[in-house]
N, C-alpha and C positions, 0 to 999 in steps of 0.2 A: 358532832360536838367533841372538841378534845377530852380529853381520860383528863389531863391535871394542865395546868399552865405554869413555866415556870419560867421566870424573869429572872434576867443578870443585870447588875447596875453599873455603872462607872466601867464599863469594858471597852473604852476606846480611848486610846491614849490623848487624844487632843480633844475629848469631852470632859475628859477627866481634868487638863488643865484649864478649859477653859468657866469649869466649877469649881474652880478654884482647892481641888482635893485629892490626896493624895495617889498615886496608882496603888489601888489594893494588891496586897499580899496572895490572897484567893479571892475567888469569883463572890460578889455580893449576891447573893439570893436571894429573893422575895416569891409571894403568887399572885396569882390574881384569880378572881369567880368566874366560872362560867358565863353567869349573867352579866358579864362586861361584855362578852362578844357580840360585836355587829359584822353586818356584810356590806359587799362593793356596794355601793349606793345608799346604803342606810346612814341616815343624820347622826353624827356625835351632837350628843345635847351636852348642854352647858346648864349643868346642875344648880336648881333654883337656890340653895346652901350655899355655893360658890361665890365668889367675886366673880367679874365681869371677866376682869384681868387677871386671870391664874390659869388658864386652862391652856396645857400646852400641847405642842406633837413630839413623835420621836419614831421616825422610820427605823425598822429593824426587821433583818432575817431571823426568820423562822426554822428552827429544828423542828419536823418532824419523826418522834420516833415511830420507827416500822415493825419493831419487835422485843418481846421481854429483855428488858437490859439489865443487869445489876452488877454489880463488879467487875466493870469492863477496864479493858488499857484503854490508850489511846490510840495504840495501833491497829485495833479493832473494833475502835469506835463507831465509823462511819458503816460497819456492819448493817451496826444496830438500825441505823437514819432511812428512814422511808423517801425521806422528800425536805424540799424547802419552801416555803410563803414569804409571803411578805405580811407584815403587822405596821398598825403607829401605835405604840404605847403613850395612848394619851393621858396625861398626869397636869391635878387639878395642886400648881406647886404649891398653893398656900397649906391645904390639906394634907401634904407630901411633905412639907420639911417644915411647918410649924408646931413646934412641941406643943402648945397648947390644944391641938387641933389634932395633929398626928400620934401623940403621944411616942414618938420617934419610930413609928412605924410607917415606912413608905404604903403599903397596901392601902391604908386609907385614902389617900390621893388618886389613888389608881385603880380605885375596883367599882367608879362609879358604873353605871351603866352604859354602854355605847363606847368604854373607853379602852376597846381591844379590838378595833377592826383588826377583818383578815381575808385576805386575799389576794388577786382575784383567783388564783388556782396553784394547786401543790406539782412544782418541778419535782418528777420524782431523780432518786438518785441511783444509777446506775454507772458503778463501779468495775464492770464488766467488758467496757468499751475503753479503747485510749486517748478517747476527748471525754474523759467523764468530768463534771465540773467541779472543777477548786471553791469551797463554797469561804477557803479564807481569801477570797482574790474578787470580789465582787465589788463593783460599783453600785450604790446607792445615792437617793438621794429623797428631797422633800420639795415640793412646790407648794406656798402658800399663794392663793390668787393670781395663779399662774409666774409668781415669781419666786424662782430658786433659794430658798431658804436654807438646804441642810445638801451639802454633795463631799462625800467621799467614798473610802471602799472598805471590805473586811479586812484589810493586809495591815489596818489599823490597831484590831480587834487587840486586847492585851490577855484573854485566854481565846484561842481559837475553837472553833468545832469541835473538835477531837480532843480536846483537854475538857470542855463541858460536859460532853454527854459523859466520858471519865468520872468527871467530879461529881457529879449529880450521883450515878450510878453505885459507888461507893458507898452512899447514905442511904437509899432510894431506888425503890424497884421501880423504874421507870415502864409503864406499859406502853400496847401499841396504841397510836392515839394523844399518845402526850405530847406538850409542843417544847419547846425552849425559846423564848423572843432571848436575842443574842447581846443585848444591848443598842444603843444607839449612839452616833456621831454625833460630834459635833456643831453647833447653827442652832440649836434649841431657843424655843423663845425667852426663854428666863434668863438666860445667859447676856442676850444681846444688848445694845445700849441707844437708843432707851429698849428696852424690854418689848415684846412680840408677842399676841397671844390670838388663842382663837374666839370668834365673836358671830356671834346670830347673823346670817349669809355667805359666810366666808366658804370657801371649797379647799382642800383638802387634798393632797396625792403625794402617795408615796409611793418608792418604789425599789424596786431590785433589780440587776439586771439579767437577763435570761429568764426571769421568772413573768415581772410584768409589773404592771400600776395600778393600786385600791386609792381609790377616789370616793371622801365622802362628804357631803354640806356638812355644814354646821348648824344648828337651832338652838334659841335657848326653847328648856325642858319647857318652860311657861308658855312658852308660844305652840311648843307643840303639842301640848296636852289639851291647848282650849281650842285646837283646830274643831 
């Protein structure tokens, strides 16, 4: 189970445009609970509180940190990093950006249950070889029902790896165990037109490349509670 989870928002220059919002200055921060985490195969439920249509996906790499980090550069960042995952930061948008409901905090939308898959396994990182991986150079992407929904790469990202674990660290004694979900691309369902969301049957994948693919159904909470 990770030490803390710590999310960056708006980190990909053509997500950023396509929410219509500006490229931040510094990295948006948010957390999320432990009790969001699910595994490869385990259902995202679709929160009986929710609408139908608000629950969205969002592939994103995984910072694994490997060891006590706190006021790091950046050129010794990647020291610090154990490994990379893959995640979908699943975000229930109505609950996420309606002030009424969010109270202008993103967490709420995002710390339902089941709404932090992680997997299927940690590429660890190994810096000591001269094919170690560029983890700002990665291809990702998202399949919704087997159809291509979200495809770009990190070379996107607008603070890269080594400027996050940086920035966190500064503030933040990051231990070993903690993750960093990196942001996500562009293709989001709330974004699209008409708008995209996930619904009771639907499947789920996301992925990285070099790392692999988390694949999970969907349920709503209701159906699976009265199994």
């Amino acid at each position: 189970m990770p030490f803390d989870i710590f999310c960056v928002g708006l980190n990909y220059r053509q997500h950023a445009k396509e929410s219509n919002m500006s490229i931040p200055n510094k990295p948006v921060i948010f957390m999320k609970p432990r009790s969001s985490i699910c595994h490869p195969l385990d259902p995202i439920l679709v929160p009986k509180v929710c609408d139908k249509a608000e629950v969205d996906y969002e592939v994103e790499l995984v910072i694994v940190i490997g060891k006590l980090c706190k006021n790091v550069s950046e050129s010794e960042a990647l020291q610090y990093v154990f490994g990379y995952t893959v995640a979908n930061d699943v975000s229930a948008r109505k609950w996420q950006l309606d002030p009424k409901l969010s109270g202008g905090q993103w967490i709420r939308g995002k710390s339902f249950d089941t709404f932090t898959p992680l997997g299927p396994c940690i590429l660890v990182n190994n810096q000591t070889v001269t094919t170690a991986l560029d983890p700002n150079n990665l291809k990702l992407w998202t399949f919704l029902n087997d159809v291509k929904v979200q495809s770009s790469s990190t070379n996107d990202l607008i603070f890269n790896v080594q400027s996050l674990v940086s920035f966190l660290s500064q503030s933040t004694t990051l231990y070993p165990g903690a993750i960093i979900l990196t942001g996500t691309p562009q293709g989001v369902g709330f974004a699209r037109k008409p708008p995209l969301f996930l619904k009771h049957g639907d499947t789920v994948k996301v992925g990285v490349e070099h790392i692999g693919e988390l694949v999970n159904p969907v349920k709503d909470e209701v159906t699976t509670s009265n199994l």
